[in-house]
C-alpha positions as CSV (number, residue, x, y, z in Angstrom):
1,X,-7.7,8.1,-1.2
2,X,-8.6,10.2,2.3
3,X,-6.3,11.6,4.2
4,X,-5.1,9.7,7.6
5,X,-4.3,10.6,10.8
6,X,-0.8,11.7,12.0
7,X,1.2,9.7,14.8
8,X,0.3,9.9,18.4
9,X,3.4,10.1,21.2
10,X,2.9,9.6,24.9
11,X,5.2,9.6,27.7
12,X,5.0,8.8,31.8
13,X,7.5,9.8,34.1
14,X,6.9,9.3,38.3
15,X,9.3,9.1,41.5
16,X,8.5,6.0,42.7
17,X,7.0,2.5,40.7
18,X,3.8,2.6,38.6
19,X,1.7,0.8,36.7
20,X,2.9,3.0,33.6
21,X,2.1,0.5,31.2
22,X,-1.6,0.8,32.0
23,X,-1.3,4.7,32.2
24,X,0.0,4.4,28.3
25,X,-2.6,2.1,27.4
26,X,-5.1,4.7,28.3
27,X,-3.3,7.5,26.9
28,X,-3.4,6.1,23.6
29,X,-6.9,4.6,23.5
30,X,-7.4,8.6,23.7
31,X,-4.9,9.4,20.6
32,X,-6.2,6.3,18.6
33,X,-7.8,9.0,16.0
34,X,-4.1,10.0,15.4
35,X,-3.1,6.1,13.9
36,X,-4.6,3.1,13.6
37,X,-1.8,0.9,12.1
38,X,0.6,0.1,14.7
39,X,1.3,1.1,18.3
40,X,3.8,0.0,21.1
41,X,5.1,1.1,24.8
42,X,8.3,0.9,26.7
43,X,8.6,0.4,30.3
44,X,11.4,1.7,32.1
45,X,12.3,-0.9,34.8
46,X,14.9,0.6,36.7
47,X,17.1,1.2,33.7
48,X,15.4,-2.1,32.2
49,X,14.0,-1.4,29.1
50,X,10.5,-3.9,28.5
51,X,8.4,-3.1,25.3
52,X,5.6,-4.9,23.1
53,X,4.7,-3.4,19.7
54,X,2.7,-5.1,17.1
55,X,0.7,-3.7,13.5
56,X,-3.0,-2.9,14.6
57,X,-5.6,-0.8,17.2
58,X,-4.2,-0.5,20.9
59,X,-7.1,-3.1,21.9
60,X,-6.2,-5.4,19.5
61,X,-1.9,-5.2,20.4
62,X,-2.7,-4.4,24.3
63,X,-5.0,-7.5,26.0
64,X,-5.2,-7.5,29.4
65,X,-2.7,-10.4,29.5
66,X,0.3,-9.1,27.8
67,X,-0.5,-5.2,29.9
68,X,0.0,-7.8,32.9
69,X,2.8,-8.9,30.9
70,X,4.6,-5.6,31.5
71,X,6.5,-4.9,34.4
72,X,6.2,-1.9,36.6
73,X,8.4,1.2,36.0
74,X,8.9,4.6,37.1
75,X,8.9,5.9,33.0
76,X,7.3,4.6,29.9
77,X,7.0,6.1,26.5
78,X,4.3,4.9,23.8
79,X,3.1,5.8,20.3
80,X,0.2,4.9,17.7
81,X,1.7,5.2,14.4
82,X,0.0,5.6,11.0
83,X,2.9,5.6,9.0
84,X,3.2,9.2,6.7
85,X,7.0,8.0,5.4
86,X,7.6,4.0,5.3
87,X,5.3,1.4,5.2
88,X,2.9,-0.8,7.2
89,X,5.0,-4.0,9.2
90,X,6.8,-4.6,12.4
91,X,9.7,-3.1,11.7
92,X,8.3,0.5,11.3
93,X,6.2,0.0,15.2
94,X,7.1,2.7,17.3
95,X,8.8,3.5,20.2
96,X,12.3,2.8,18.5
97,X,14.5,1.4,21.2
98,X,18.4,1.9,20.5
99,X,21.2,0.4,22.4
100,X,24.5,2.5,22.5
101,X,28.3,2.7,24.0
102,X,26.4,5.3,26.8
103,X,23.1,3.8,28.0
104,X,20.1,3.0,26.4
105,X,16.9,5.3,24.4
106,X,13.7,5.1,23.4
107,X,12.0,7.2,21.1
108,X,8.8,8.4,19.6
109,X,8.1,10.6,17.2
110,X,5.2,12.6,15.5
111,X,5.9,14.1,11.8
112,X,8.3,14.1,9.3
113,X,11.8,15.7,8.4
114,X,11.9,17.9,5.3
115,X,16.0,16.4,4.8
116,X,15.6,13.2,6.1
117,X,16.7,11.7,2.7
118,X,19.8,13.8,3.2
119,X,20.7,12.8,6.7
120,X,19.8,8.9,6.1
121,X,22.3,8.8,3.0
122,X,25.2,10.7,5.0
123,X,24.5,8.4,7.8
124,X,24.5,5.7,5.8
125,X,27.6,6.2,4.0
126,X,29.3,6.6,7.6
127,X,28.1,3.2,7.9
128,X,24.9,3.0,9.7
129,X,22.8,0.3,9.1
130,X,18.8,1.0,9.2
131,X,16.4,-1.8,10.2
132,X,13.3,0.7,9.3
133,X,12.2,2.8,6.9
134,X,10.8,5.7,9.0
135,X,12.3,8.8,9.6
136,X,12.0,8.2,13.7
137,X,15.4,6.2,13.4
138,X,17.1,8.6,11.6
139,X,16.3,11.1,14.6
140,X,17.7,7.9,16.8
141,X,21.1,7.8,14.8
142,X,22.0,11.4,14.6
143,X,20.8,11.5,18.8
144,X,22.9,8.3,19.6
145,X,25.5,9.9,17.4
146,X,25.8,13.5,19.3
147,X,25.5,11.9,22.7
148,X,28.5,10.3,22.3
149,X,30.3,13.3,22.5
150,X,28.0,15.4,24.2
151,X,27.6,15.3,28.7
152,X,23.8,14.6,28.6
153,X,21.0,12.9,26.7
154,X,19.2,16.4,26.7
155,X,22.5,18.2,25.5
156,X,22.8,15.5,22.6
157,X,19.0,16.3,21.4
158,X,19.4,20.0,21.8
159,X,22.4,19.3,19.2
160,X,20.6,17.0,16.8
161,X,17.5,19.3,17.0
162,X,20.4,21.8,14.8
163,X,20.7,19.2,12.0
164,X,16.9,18.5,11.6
165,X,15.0,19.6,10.0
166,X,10.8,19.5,9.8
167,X,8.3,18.4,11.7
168,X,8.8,16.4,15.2
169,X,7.0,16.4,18.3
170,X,8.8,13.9,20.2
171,X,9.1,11.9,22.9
172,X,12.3,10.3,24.9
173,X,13.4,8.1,27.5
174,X,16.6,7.1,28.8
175,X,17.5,5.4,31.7
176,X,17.4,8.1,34.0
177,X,15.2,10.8,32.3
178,X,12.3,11.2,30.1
179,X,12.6,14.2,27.4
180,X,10.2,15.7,25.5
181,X,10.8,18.1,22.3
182,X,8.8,19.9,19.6
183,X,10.5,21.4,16.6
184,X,11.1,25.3,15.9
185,X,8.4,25.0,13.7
186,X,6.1,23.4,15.8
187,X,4.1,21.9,13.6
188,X,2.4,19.0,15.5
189,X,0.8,19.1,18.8
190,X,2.8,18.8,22.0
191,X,1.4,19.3,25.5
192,X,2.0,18.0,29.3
193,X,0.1,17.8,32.5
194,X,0.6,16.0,35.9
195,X,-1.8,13.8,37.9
196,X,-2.8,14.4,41.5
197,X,-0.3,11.7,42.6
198,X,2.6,13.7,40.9
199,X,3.0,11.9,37.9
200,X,3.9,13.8,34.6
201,X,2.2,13.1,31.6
202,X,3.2,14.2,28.0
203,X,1.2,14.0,25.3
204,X,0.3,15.0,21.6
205,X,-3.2,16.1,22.6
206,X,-4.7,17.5,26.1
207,X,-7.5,15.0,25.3
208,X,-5.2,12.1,26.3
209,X,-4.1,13.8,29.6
210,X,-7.2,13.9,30.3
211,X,-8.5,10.7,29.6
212,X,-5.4,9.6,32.4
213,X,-6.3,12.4,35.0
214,X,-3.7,14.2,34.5
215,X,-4.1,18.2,34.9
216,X,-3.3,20.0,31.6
217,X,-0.1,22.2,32.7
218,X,0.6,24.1,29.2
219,X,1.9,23.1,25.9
220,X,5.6,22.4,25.4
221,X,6.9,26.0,23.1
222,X,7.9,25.3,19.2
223,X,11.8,24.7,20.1
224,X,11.8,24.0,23.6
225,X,12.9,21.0,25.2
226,X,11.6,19.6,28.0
227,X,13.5,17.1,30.8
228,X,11.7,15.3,33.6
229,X,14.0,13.8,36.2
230,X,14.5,13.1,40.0
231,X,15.9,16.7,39.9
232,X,12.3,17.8,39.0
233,X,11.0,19.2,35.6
234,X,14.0,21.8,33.5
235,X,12.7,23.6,30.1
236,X,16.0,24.2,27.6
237,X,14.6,27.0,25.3
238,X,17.7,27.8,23.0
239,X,15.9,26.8,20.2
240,X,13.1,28.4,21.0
241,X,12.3,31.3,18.6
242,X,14.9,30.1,15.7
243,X,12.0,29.7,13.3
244,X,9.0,31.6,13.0
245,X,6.1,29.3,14.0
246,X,4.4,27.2,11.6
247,X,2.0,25.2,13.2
248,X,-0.1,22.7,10.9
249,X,-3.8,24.3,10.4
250,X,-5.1,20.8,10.0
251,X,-4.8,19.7,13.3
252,X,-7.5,22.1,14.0
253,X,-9.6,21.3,10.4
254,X,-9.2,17.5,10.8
255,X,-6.3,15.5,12.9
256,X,-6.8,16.4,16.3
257,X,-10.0,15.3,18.8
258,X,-12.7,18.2,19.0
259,X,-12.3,18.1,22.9
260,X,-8.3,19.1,22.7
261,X,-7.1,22.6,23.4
262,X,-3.7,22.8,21.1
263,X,-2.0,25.9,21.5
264,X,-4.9,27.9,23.6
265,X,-7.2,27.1,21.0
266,X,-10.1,25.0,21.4
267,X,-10.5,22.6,18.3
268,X,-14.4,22.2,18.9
269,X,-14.1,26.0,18.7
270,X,-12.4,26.3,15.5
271,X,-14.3,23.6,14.0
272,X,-17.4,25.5,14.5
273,X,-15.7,29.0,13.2
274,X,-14.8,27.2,9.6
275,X,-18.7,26.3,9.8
276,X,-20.0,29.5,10.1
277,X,-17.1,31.2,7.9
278,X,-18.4,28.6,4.8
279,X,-22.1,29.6,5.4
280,X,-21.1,32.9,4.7
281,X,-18.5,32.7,2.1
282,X,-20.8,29.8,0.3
283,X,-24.6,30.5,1.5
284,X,-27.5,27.7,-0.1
285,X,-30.7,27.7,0.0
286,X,-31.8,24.7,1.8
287,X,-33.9,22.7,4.4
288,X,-31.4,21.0,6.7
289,X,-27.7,20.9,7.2
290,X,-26.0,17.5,8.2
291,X,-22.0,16.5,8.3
292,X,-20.1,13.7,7.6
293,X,-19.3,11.8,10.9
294,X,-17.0,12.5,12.6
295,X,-14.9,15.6,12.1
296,X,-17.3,17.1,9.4
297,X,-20.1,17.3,12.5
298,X,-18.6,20.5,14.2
299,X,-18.4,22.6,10.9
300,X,-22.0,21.7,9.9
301,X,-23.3,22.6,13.2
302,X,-21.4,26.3,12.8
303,X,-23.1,26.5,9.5
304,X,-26.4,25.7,10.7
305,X,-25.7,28.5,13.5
306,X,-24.7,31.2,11.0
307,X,-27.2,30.1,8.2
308,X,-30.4,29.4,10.5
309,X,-31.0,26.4,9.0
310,X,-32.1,23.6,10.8
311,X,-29.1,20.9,11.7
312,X,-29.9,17.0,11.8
313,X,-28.2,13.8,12.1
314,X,-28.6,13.0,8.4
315,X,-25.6,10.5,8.2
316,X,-24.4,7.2,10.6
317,X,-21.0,6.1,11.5
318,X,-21.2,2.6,12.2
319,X,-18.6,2.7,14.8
320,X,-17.3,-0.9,15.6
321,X,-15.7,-1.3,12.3
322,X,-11.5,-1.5,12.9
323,X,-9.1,-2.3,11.3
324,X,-9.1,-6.0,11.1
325,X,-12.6,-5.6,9.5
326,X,-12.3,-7.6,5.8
327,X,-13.2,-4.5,2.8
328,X,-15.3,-5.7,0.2
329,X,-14.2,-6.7,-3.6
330,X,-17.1,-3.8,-4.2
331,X,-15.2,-0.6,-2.5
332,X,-18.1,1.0,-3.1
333,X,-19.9,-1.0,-0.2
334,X,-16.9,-0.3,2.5
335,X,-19.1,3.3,2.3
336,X,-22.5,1.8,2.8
337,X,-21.2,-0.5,5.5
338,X,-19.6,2.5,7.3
339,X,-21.7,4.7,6.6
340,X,-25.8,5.0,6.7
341,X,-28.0,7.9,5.6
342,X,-31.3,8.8,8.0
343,X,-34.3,8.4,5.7
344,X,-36.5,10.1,7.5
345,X,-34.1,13.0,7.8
346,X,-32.9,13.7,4.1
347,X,-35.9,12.4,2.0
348,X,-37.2,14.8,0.0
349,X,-35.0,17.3,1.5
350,X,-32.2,20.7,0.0
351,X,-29.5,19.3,2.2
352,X,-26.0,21.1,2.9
353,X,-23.5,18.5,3.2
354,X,-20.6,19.4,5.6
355,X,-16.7,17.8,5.2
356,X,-13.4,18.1,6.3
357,X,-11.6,18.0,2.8
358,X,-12.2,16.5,-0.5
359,X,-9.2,14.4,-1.8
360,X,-9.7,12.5,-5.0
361,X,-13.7,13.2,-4.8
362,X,-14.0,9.5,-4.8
363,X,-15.7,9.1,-1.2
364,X,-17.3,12.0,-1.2
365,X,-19.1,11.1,-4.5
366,X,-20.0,7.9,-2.9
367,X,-21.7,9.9,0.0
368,X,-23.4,11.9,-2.0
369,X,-24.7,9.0,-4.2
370,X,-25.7,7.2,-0.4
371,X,-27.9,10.6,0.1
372,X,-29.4,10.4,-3.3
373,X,-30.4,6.6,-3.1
374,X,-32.3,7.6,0.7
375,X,-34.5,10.1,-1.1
376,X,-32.1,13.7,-1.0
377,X,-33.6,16.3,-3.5
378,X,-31.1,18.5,-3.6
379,X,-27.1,18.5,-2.3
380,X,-25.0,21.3,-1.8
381,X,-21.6,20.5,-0.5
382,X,-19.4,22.6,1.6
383,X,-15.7,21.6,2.9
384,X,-14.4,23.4,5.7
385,X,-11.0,23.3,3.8
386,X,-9.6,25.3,0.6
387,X,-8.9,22.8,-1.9
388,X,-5.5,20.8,-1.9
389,X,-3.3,21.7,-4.3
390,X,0.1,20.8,-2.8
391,X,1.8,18.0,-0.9
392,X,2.6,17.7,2.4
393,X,6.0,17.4,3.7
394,X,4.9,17.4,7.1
395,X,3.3,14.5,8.5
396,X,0.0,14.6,6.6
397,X,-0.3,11.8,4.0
398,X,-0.1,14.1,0.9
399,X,2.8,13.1,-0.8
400,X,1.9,13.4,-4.4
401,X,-0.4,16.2,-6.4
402,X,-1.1,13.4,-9.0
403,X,-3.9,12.2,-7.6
404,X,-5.2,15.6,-5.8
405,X,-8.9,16.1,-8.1
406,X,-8.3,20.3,-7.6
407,X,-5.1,20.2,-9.5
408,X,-7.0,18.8,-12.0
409,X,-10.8,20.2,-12.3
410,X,-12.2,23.6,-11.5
411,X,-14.8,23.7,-8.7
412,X,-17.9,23.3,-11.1
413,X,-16.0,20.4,-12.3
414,X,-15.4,18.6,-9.3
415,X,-19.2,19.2,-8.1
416,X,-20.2,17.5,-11.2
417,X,-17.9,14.6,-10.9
418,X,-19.2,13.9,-7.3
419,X,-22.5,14.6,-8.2
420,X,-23.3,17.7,-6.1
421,X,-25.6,20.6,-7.2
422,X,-23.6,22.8,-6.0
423,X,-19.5,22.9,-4.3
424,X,-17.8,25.4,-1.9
425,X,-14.6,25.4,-0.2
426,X,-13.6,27.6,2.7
427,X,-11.0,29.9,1.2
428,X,-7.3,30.1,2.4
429,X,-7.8,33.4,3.2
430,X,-10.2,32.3,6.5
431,X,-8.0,29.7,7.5
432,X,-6.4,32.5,10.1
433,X,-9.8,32.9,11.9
434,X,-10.1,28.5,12.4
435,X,-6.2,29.4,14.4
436,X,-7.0,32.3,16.3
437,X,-3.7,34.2,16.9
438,X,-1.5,30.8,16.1
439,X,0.9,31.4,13.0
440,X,0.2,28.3,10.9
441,X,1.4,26.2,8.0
442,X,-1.2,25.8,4.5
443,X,1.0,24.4,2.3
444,X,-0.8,21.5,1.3
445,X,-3.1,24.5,0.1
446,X,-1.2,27.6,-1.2
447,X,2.1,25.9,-1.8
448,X,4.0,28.0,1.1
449,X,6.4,25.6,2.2
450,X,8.0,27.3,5.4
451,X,11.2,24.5,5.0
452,X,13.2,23.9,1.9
453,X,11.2,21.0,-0.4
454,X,13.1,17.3,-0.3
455,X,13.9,16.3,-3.6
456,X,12.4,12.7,-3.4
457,X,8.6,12.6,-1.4
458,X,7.3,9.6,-2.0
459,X,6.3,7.7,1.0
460,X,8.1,4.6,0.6
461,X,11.2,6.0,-0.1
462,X,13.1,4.3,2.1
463,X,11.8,1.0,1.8
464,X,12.6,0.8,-1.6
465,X,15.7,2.1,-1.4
466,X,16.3,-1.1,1.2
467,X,14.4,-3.4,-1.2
468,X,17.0,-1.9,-4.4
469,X,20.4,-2.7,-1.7
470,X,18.8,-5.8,-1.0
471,X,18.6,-7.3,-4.5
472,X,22.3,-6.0,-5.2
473,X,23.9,-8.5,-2.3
């Protein structure tokens, strides 16, 4: 078990016709770290809605054929999905597309509601059917459901965004408008920027306006909406402020790209603060630091700054590997094929060995056994995390302590059981200097849970709650 990636939104708006399909495609080739299991866009053609979504990598769901495939627009919203509540098939591929008695919507959505059991089942029992088991179409329903009665698509979210509850940086499109919102909380990533052409680009990282030429403008505020339209660009900000902000610290330990700036902050930058923080909370004595590709690579290069010892390229990510790449019966070779250690760096070497997190201890144990076969004399590892303890609610694919090794062992424990001479975490206490002046959310480490804690968390909830209705017809 490691943790995964959180969902990536994207969203295009212009004046006249684009190629916005092609703009997507790019945006989330740049979010691909965020999800790897599905991914989709919607074209807006003139109030014509055009999609394609299918399970897998954007290159392997986009060819150049079916991009061709897709029409011109003046909007388009897209998403990469690894799926945190409901599982892996079609069904679940993101952007949602709902038809209703006003117009039509797309949506996509980062994160997870805290009562989406308890909206779903009231929905439900006012008779609304769901075709997926992710919480993005219960945002849809209770959306559809307001704008019924409300004079705008923007008025309708600002009402549902009163009922949720949780995490949701989202995206939306309507005929006329495209819509952008992050939740109270704002716990996942939001931001927009606009290319020299005056198109506006919204995105879950600043890598991915980037990557599209778009100029970073700011990010959208925890509350705020967010409408782009012929009218120009209106911010709605009544929301703003209802909750104290609770942004999730991992995005800067582990989600987001090291290039992105989330909230002022630079990720590269934080990454390398947690680095140095460890080599002084957790100094060793040793002859070259190295980190496990790729987010571990940022913190080990802090702690080599802050220790003085020497920092190398000890392990290889063999980078082609996908998702349609076919594991092993032997998991322990899915590490040795995607991973290598450098001989001639770690033989006979003290080495520190940098990580984002330790989860079960099973990968990290087989790293350390990789090390150990290329000649390592000693290994001292250091996680630029406090230990989990706690699930995650969120978005993060912690959804159970059972299988969490720190509930379980004590540190000396744990550094035996992967077989490291020595074990240090960063402590929960130095998480505020990886977030600067951001108020953040550790739950998944201290058990502060900033929303109040659904009653059922597994993440296929839903689906076996569709499975159980299915075998009673």
């Amino acid at each position: 078990m490691s943790i995964h990636e959180e969902c990536g939104v994207f969203g295009v708006f212009a004046e006249k016709l684009i190629n916005a399909a092609n703009i997507c495609y790019y945006g989330l080739y740049a979010l691909q770290h965020r999800g790897q299991e599905s991914c989709g866009i919607v074209v807006n053609d003139d109030g014509l809605f055009v999609s394609h979504k299918d399970i897998g990598l954007v290159s392997e769901v986009f060819s150049r054929d079916t991009l061709s495939s897709l029409p011109e627009g003046t909007m388009a919203v897209a998403h990469t999905r690894y799926g945190t509540t409901g599982g892996t098939n079609r069904n679940n591929c993101q952007p949602i597309e709902v038809n209703h008695q006003k117009g039509r919507m797309a949506i996509a959505h980062n994160g997870n509601l805290s009562n989406a059991a308890e909206l779903r089942s009231a929905l439900e029992l006012s008779g609304a059917i769901f075709h997926t088991s992710s919480d993005t179409e219960t945002i849809a329903y209770i959306v559809t459901k307001e704008r019924l009665n409300a004079p705008s698509i923007e008025e309708a979210l600002s009402r549902a965004m009163g009922i949720l509850d949780g995490a949701y940086s989202l995206v939306l499109m309507s005929p006329q408008k495209l819509i952008c919102a992050r939740d109270p909380y704002g716990f996942r990533p939001l931001c927009y920027g606009k290319t020299e052409d005056g198109i506006y680009v919204v995105a879950s990282e600043s890598c991915a306006l980037h990557a599209v030429g778009a100029e970073f403008i700011r990010d959208v505020e925890p509350g705020e909406i967010l409408i782009f339209s012929k009218e120009g660009v209106l911010s709605r900000r009544e929301h703003c402020r209802s909750k104290k902000k609770k942004f999730c610290i991992f995005e800067y330990i582990y989600f987001a790209r090291p290039d992105s700036v989330i909230d002022g902050r630079s990720v590269h930058a934080a990454r390398i603060n947690a680095g140095k923080v460890l080599a002084r909370e957790h100094p060793a004595d040793a002859d070259i630091v190295i980190g496990v590709p790729d987010s571990g690579l940022d913190a080990a290069l802090g702690y080599s700054r802050e220790s003085g010892i020497p920092y190398g390229i000890g392990l290889i990510k063999n980078k082609y590997i996908g998702r349609t790449f076919i594991a092993p019966v032997d998991r322990l070779d899915q590490v040795k094929i995607k991973l290598s250690a450098v001989k001639e760096v770690v033989e006979n070497k003290s080495i520190v060995l940098i990580d984002d997190s330790i989860v079960r201890g099973t990968t990290s144990g087989r790293i350390i056994l990789l090390l150990r076969e290329a000649g390592a004399k000693k290994i001292h590892m250091r996680v630029s995390a406090p230990p989990f303890l706690f699930p995650c609610f969120y978005g993060t694919d912690i959804d159970s302590s059972e299988n969490l090794i720190a509930c379980h062992h004590s540190v000396p424990e744990i550094a035996e059981i992967i077989g490291a001479d020595s074990l240090g975490f960063l402590s929960v206490n130095s998480l505020e200097r990886l977030s600067g002046n951001v108020d953040y959310c550790s739950a998944c480490f201290d058990g502060h849970y900033p929303t109040k804690i659904p009653a059922d968390t597994r993440k296929n909830r839903f689906e076996q709650r569709l499975s159980e209705k299915t075998s009673l017809l």
